[in-house]
N, C-alpha and C positions, 0 to 999 in steps of 0.2 A: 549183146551181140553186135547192135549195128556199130559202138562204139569200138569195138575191136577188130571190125573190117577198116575204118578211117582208121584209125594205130596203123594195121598191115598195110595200105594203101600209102599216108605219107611215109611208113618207113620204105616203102620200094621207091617213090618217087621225092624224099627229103621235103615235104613240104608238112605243113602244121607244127608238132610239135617234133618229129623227126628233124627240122631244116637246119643247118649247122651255121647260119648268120647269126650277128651279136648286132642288132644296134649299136650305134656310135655315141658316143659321149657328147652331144652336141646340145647346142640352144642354150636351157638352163641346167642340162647339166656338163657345160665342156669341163677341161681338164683345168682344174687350180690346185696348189697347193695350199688352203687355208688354213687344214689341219695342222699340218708342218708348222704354220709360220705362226700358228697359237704360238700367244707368248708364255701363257698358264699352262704347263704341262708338271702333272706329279702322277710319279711313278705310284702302283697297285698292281702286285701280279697276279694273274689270274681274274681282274675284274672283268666282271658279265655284265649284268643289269645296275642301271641305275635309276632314283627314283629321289623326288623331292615330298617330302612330309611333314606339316607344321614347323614349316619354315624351315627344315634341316634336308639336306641331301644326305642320302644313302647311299651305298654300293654293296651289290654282293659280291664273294670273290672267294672261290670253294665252299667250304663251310660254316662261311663266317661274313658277318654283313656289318660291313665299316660305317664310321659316319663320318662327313668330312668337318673337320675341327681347324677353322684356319687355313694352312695349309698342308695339311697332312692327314692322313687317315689314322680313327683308331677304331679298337673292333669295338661295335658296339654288343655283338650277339654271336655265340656259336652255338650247330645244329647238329644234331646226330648224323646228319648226312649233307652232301654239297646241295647247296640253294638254288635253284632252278631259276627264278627269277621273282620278282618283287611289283607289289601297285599298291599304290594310297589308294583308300576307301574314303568313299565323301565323307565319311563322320570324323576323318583324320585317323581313324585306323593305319595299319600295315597290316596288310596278306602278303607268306611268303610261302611259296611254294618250293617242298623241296624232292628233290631227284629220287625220292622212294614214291611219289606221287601224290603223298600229303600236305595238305596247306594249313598252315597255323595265321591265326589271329595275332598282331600285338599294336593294344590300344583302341580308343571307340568301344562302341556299344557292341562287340562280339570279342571283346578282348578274353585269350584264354581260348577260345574255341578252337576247335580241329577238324578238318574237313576231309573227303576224297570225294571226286566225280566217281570213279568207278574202281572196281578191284585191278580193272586193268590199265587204266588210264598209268603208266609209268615215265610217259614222255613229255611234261611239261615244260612249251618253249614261252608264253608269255600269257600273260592276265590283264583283265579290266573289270573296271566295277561300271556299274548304273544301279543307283540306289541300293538296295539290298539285294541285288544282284551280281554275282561275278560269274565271269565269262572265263573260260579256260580253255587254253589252244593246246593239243595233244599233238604233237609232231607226228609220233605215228605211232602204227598198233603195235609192230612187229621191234620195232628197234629201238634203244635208249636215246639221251641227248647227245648222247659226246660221237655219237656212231651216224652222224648228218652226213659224211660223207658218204656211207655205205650205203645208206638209205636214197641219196643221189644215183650212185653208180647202179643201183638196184631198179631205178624208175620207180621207187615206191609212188604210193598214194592212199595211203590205208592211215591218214591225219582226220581230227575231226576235232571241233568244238561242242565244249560243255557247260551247260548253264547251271551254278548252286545257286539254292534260295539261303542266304547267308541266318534268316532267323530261323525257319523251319527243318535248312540244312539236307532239304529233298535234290536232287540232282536228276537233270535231265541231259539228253544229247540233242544239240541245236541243229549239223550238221556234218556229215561224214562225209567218206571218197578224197578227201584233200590231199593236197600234195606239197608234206612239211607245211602247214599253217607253224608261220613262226611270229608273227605281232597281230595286236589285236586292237580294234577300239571300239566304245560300244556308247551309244545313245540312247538306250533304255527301247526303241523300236527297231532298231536295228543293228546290226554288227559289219563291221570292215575287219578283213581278213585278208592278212599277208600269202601267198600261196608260194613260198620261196622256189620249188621245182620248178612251179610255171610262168614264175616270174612275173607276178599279175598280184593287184590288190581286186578284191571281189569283196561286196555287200552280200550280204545275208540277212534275214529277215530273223530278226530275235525272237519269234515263235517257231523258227525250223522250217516256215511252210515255203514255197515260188520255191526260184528256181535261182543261182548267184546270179549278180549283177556285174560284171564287170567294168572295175571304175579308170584301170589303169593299166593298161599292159603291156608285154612285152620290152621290160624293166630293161636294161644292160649290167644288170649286177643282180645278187641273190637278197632279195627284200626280206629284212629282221621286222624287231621288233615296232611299234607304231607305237609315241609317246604324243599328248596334248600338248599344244602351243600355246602362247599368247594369241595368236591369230593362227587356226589351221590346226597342223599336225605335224612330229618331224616322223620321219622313217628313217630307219638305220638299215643299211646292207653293208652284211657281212663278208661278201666275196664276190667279183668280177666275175662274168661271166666270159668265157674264150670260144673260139671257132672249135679248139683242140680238142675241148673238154665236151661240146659241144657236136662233134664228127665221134669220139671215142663213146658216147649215150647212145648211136645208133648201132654200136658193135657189142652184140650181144656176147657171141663166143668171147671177143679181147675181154670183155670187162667180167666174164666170170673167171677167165685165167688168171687176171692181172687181179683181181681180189683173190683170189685162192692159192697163190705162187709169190706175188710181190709184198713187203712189209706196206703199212698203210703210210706212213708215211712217204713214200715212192712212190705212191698212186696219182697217174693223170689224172686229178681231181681238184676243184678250187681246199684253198687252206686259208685260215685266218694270218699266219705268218708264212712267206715263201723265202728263200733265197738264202739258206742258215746251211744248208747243205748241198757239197760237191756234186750228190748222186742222185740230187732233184732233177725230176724229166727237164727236157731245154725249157717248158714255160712257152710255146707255142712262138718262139723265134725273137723271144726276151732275151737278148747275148747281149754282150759287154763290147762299148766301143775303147780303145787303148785305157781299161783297165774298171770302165767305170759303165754300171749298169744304163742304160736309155730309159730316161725319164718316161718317154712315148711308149717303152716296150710293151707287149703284149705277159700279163703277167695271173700267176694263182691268185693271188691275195694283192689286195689293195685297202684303202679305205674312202669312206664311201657314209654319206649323210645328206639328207634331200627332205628341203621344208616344203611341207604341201598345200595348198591354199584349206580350204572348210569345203573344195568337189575332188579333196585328193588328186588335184592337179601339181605338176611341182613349179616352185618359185624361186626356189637356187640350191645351191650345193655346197657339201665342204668335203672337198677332197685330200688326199693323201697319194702319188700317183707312184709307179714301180719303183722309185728308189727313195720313198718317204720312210716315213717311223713312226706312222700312225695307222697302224694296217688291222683290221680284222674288226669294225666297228660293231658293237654289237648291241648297243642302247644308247639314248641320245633323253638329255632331259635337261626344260627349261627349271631355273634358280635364282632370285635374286638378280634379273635382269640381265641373264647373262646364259648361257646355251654350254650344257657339258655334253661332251663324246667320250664314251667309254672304248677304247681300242683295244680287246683282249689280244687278240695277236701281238703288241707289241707291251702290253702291258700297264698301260698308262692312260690316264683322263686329262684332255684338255678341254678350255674355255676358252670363249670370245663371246665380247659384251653385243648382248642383242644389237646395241645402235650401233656398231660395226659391219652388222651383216648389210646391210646395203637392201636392194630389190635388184635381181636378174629378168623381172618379168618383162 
């Protein structure tokens, strides 16, 4: 109750989580174009998740999880259904979970196994292990993966994480009420939790008990999945957040018309790729100066990568800004001394060798 008088209260007065401000791109995260100016870029359409395992890098990408060979992909595996996302297990395992809700084993000491947290768990946005432990972040109760937008325009918060015991194969719920949990990392006592709605990484206690911790907040972009560094963590964000998108969250009535009346891709809403189409809303005053889009503009989709120290603080960035080609970031993972980005929105992986990244701090 008393949580839904503060709701009613900032939305009459825009303050909490009502407020229609964006943080600015500033400090260590201003605007660059690093991603752009990767020299390594190879095309993968439809890549999601990527992941490094005994020495090889993976991708998924629909229903089918590539391996990278050189320079180019070949599939390693295909699934009865599209692969939700992917994580090495310490014993060199892969768990890959796929978009019916099932997670399969392959390799290590549970190779061959098949899992589910729950009958209903259908919305698996990322994984982590700690020892015979995996951690499982469920977007939300009510809606699938591909339907993140809806689930925005909707204010859901009905995400929760779920613990399997990978030998016994028992499942429990860590913690619910989340809002899109979309990356995970776990320490065997504790879990860090992406809350993409609220724009915030929160700690959780890997027994389910206290209360989150908030370690990072009020992001300016929508916080993915959370991958281990050499030193830290990287995080991937999937989409900019705008003032537009922003002012349109506190209009109840618009955003049931405009989901119920408008096709979804028309909808004032961030997107992994924007600007493909005439009859996209303006993009919050993203126009074109004598023919060519504004680098600075205010835009749906960008790309978006941020390494984080070992307190989830951030230490620099790799951008892509409104008129890049690297837009829609959705997993980030160290290989072989050298940092790949997976940018589904535009379709493509690039790299830049770790000793390139510099320190922002």
């Amino acid at each position: 109750m008393i949580s839904g008088l503060v709701r009613a209260w900032d939305n009459l007065l825009g303050h909490g989580e009502a407020a229609v401000t964006v943080p600015p791109l500033d400090g260590t995260l201003r605007p660059n174009r690093r991603l752009d100016e990767a020299t390594w870029r190879v095309t993968l359409e439809g890549v999601d998740c990527l992941v490094s395992v005994n020495g090889d890098l993976l991708a998924s990408a629909g229903s089918a999880v590539h391996l990278l060979d050189g320079e180019t992909w070949r599939i390693l595996s295909e699934h009865e259904a599209e692969v939700a996302c992917l994580v090495a297990l310490p014993d060199g395992g892969l768990a890959l979970a796929l978009a019916t809700g099932d997670i399969l084993v392959k390799g290590g000491s549970f190779d061959g196994r098949r899992y589910r947290a729950s009958t209903d768990v259908r919305c698996i946005t990322a994984m982590a292990a700690s020892g015979a432990d995996l951690y499982i972040a469920n977007g939300s109760a009510t809606n699938p993966p591909d339907a993140w937008q809806l689930d925005l325009l909707q204010r859901g918060a009905s995400g929760s994480v779920w613990r399997i015991d990978l030998a016994g194969g028992e499942s429990a719920r860590v913690a619910g009420d989340l809002a899109w949990p979309s990356g995970i990392a776990a320490d065997g006592t504790s879990i860090v939790v992406s809350e993409a709605w609220r724009h915030r990484l929160v700690k959780i206690d890997a027994s389910g008990t206290g209360r989150p911790q908030v370690l990072y907040a009020d992001l300016p972009a929508y916080p993915g999945r959370i991958a281990p560094a050499w030193e830290g963590y990287w995080l991937a964000a999937f989409a900019p957040r705008t003032q537009l998108v922003e002012f349109v969250l506190r209009e109840s009535v618009y955003r049931r018309r405009m989901i119920g009346t408008v096709p979804r891709s028309y909808w004032i809403a961030p997107t992994l790729r924007a600007g493909r189409s005439f009859y996209e809303p303006l993009q919050g005053g993203g126009v074109k100066h004598l023919g060519l889009l504004k680098p600075w503009a205010p835009t749906m989709s960008a790309g978006l990568c941020i390494q984080l120290d070992s307190a989830f603080q951030p230490r620099l960035s790799l951008q892509s800004r409104a008129d890049g080609a690297t837009h829609g970031v959705t997993a980030v993972a160290e290989h072989r001394g050298r940092i790949y980005a997976a940018a589904r929105g535009d379709g493509v992986v690039v790299s830049i060798a770790l000793e390139d990244l510099g320190d922002e701090t």
